[in-house]
C-alpha positions as a printed Julia matrix, in Angstrom:
145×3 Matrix{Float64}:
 38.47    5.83  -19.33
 37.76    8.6   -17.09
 34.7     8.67  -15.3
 33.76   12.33  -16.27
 34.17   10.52  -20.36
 30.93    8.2   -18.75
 28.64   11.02  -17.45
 28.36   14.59  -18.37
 26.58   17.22  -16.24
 24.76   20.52  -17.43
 23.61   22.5   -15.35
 21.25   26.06  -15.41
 18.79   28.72  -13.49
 15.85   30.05  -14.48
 13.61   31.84  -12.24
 14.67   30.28   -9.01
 15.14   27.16  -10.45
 18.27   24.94  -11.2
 18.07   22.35  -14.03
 21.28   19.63  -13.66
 21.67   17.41  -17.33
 22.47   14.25  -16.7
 24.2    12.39  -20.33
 25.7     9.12  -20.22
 25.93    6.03  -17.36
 24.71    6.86  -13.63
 26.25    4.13  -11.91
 28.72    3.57   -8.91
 31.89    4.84  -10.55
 29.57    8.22  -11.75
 27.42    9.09   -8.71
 30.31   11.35   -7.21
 30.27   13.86  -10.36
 26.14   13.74   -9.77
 26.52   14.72   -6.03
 28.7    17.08   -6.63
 26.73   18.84   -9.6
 24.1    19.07   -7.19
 25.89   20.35   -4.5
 27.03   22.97   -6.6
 23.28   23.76   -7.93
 22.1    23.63   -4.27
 24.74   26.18   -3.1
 22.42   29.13   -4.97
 19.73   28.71   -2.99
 17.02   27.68   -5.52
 13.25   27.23   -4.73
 13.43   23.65   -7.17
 16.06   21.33   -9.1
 14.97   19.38  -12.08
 17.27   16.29  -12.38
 16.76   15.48  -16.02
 17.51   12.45  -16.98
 16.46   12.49  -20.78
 19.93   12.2   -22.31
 20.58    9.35  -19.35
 21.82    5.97  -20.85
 22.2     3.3   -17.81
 21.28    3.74  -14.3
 22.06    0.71  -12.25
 21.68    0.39   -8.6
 23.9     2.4    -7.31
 22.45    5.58   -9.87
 19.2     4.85   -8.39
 20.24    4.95   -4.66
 21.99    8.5    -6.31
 18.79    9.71   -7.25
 17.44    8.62   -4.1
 20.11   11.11   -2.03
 19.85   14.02   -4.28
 16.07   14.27   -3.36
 16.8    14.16    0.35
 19.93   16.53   -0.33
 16.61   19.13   -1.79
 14.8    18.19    1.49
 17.53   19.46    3.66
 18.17   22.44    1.48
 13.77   23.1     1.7
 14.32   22.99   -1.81
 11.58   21.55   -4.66
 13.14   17.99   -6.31
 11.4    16.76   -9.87
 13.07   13.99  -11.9
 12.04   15.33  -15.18
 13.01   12.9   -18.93
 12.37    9.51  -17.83
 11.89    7.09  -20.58
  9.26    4.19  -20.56
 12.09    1.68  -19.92
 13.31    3.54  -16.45
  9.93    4.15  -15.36
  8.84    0.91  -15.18
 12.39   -0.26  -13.23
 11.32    3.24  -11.08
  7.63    1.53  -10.52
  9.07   -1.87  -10.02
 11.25    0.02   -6.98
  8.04    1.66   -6.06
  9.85    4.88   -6.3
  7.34    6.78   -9.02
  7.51    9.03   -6.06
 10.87   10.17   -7.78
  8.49   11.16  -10.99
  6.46   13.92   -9.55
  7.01   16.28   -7.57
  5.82   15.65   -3.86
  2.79   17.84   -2.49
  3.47   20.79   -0.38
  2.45   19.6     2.97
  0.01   21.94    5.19
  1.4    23.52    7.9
  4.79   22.24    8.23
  6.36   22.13   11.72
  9.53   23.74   12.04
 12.38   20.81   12.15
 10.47   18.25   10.57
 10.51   17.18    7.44
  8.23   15.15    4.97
  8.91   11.66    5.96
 11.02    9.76    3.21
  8.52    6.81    1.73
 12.1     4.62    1.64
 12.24    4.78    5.69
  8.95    5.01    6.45
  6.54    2.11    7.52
  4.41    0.9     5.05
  2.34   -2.57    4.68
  3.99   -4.79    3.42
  3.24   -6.36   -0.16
  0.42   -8.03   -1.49
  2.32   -9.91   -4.61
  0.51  -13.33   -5.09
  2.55  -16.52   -4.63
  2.09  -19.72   -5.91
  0.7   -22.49   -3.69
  2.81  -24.96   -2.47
  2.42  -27.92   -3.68
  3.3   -31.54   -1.96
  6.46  -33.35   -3.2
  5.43  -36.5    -5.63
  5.56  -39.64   -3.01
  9.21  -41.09   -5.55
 11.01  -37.48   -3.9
 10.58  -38.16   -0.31
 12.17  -41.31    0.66
């Protein structure tokens, strides 16, 4: 099986914006045909891309570290990045990754300085988590001899 037979890419402009299609499985073995649908969409010089994702039927790991790139390929390009189509189910995995970041598009800073760019949430420091463990517990008396 071919890996273009596994993901399918549309892609169109409308008023300085590109829309890429993504059908099928984003996964390790796909990600190339998504980079280079993009890179093809980036090479008109839009104002935005809308990665939709509607038509999308497995994203593992690797599709999400995919998604990840394409955004900062937009950031180098000063170009708008919105994940548009996300179902429930890949939302959730999205908020699990704390990457609902991907879901909207990011707010147009004030005043940008020339040669830097809005910091990527990935890379940049932030506290750490506050998920609640369970206590520990001693080991019954029979376990420790």
């Amino acid at each position: 099986m071919e890996d273009d037979d596994l993901l399918r890419t549309r892609t169109g402009a409308c008023q300085g914006t590109v829309s890429v299609a993504l059908e099928g499985e984003l996964d390790i073995a796909t990600a190339p045909l998504v980079i280079d649908a993009v890179v093809r969409a980036l090479a008109a010089g839009p104002q935005r891309l809308d990665l939709d994702v509607t038509a999308l039927t497995f994203c593992d790991a690797a599709g999400v570290h995919t998604l990840l790139q394409v955004r900062r390929m937009c950031r180098v390009h000063h170009t708008g990045f919105r994940l548009s189509g996300v179902r429930p189910g890949f939302g959730r995995i999205l908020a699990l990754l704390r990457l609902t970041d991907l879901l909207q598009p990011p707010p147009e800073p004030a005043g940008v300085r020339e040669g830097v760019g809005p910091t990527d949430p990935l890379h940049a420091a932030s506290r750490p988590s506050h998920l609640p463990f369970p206590a520990r517990r001693p080991l019954p008396k029979e376990s420790m001899s």
